[in-house]
C-alpha positions as CSV (number, residue, x, y, z in Angstrom):
1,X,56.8,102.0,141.8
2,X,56.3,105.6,141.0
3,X,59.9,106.6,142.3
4,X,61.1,104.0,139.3
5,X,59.1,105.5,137.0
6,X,60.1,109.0,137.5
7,X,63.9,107.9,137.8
8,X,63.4,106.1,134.7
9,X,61.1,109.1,133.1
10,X,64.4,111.5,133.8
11,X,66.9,109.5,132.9
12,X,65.9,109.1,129.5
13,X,64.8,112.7,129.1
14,X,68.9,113.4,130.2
15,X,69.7,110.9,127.6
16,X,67.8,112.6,124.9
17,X,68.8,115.8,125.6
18,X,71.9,115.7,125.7
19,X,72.3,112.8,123.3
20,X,72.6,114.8,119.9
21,X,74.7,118.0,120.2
22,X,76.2,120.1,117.2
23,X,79.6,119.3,118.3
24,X,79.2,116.1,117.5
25,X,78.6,116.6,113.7
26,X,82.0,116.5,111.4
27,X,82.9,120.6,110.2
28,X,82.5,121.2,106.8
29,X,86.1,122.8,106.8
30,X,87.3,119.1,108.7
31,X,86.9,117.3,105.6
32,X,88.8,116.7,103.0
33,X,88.2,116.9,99.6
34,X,89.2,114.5,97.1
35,X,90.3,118.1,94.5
36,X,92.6,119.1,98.0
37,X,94.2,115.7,97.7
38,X,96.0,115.7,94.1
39,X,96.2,119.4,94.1
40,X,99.9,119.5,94.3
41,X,102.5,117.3,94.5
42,X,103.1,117.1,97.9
43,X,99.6,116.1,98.5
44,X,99.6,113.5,96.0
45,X,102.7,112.1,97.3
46,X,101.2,111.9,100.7
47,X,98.5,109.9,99.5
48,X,100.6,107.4,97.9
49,X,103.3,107.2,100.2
50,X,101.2,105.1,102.4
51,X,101.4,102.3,99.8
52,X,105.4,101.9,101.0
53,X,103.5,100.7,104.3
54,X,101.7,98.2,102.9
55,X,104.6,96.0,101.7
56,X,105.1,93.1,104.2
57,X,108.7,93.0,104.8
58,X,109.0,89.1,104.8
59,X,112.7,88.6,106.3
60,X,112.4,91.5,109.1
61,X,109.2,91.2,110.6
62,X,108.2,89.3,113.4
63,X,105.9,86.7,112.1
64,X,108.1,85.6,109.4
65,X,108.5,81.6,109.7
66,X,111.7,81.6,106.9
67,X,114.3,81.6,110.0
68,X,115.3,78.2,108.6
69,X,117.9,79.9,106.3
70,X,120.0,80.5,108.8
71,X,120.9,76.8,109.0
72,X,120.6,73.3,110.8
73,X,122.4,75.1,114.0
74,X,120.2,77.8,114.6
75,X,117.4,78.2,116.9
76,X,114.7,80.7,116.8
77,X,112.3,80.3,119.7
78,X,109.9,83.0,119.0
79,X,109.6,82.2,115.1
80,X,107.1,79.4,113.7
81,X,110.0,77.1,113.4
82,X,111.1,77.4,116.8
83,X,107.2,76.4,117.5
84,X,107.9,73.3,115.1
85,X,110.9,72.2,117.3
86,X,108.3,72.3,119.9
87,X,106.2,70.0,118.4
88,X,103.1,73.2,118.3
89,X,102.2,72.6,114.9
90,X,99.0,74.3,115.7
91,X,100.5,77.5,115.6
92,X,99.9,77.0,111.9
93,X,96.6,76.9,112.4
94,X,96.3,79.5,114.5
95,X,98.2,81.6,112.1
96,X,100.4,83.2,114.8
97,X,104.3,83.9,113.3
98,X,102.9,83.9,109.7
99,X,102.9,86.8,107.5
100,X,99.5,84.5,105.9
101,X,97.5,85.4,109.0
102,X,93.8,86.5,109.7
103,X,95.3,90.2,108.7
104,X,95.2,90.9,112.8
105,X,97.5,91.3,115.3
106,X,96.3,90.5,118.7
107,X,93.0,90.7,117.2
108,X,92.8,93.9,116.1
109,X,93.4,95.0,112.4
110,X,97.1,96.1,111.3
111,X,97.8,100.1,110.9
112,X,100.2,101.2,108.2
113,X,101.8,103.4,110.3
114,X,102.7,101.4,113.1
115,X,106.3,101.4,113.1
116,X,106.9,97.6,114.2
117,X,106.1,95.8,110.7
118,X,104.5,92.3,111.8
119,X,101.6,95.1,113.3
120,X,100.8,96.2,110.0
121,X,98.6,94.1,107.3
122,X,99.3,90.9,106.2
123,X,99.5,90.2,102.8
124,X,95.5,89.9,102.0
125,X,94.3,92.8,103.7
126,X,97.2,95.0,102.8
127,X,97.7,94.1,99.3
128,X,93.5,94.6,98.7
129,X,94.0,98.2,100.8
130,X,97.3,98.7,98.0
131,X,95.3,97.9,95.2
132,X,92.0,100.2,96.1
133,X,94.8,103.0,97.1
134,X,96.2,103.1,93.5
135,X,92.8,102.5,92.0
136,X,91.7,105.6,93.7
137,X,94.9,107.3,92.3
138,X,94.1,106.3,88.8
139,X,90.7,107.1,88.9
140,X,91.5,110.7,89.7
141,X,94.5,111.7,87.2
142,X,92.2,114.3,85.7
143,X,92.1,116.1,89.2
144,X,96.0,116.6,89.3
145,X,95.9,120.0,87.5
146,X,98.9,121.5,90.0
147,X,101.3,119.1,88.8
148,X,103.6,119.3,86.2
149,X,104.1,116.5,83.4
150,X,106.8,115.0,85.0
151,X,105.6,115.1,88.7
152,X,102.2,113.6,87.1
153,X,104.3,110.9,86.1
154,X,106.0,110.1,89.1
155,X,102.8,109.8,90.8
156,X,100.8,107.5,88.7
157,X,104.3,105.4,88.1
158,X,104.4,104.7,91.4
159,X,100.4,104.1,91.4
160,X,100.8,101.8,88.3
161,X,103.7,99.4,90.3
162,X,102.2,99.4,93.7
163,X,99.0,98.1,91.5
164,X,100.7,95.2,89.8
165,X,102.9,94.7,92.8
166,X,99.8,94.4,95.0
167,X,98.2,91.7,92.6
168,X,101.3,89.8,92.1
169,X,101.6,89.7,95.7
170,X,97.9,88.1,96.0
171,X,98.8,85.6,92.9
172,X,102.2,84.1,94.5
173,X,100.6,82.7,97.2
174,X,97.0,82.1,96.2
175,X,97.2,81.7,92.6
176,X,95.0,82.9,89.7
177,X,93.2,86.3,90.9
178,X,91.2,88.9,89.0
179,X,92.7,92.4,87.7
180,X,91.0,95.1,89.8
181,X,91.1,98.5,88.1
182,X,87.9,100.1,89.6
183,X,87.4,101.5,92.8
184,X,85.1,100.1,95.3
């Protein structure tokens, strides 16, 4: 019984002291600063670019179900009709071939820069990450002070669009939905 409690007695001293080193902790020169973000163009850009990523591309991806425009001949196996032809109409429900998913794939959430498209957000989760993007965009105008008038522009245009894009998005297959313009 003491042999347990001296094995347990330096384990946890191991665990504590070696539990909570410096390395650990995030450099100050590692983070970025919301001032480094707009400071130029380039920079700004970057930021917004990822917006482009968000957009679910409906006809190429892999978990689009509208296969059935290619006509009464065709057979897609993979796609949610091919599923119908099966007689799984659960697939549905499972969301699996939809672009209306659980915002997952394979369980995990979608990354905008995974280059295969039905791996990125699906239309809730990516059009609520597009809209809190250009919010954030918006919100700091007053920080571009690198830019010129015109590259201003081109920035928030593009923040502006992705913004009402993002909400129209959201309204054509859920309906009615509130304007966001803050950042949360």
């Amino acid at each position: 019984m003491k042999n347990i409690k001296v094995k347990i007695i330096l384990f946890l001293g191991l665990l504590l002291t070696f539990a909570c080193e410096e390395y650990l902790d995030i450099a100050p020169e590692a983070e970025i600063d919301i001032t480094d973000v707009f400071a130029t163009f380039d920079s700004s850009q970057g930021f917004v670019e990822e917006m482009y990523n968000l957009v679910v591309e409906y006809g190429t991806s892999g978990h689009s179900f509208q296969d059935y425009t290619f006509g009464d001949d065709s057979y897609r196996g993979g796609q949610f009709s091919g599923a119908v032809d099966r007689g799984q109409l659960d697939n549905w429900v499972r969301q699996r071939f939809a672009y209306l998913g659980k915002n997952t794939h394979q369980g995990r959430p979608g990354d905008t820069n995974n280059s295969q498209a039905r791996r990125r957000p699906r239309i809730w989760r990516g059009s609520m990450l597009g809209i809190r993007k250009a919010n954030i965009v918006i919100a700091n105008q007053d920080l571009m002070v690198g830019l010129s008038p015109e590259e201003r522009d081109v920035i928030l245009g593009q923040a502006y669009f992705f913004r009402a894009f993002f909400h129209n998005e959201i309204m054509k297959f859920w309906g009615r939905f509130p304007h966001i313009t803050e950042v949360y």
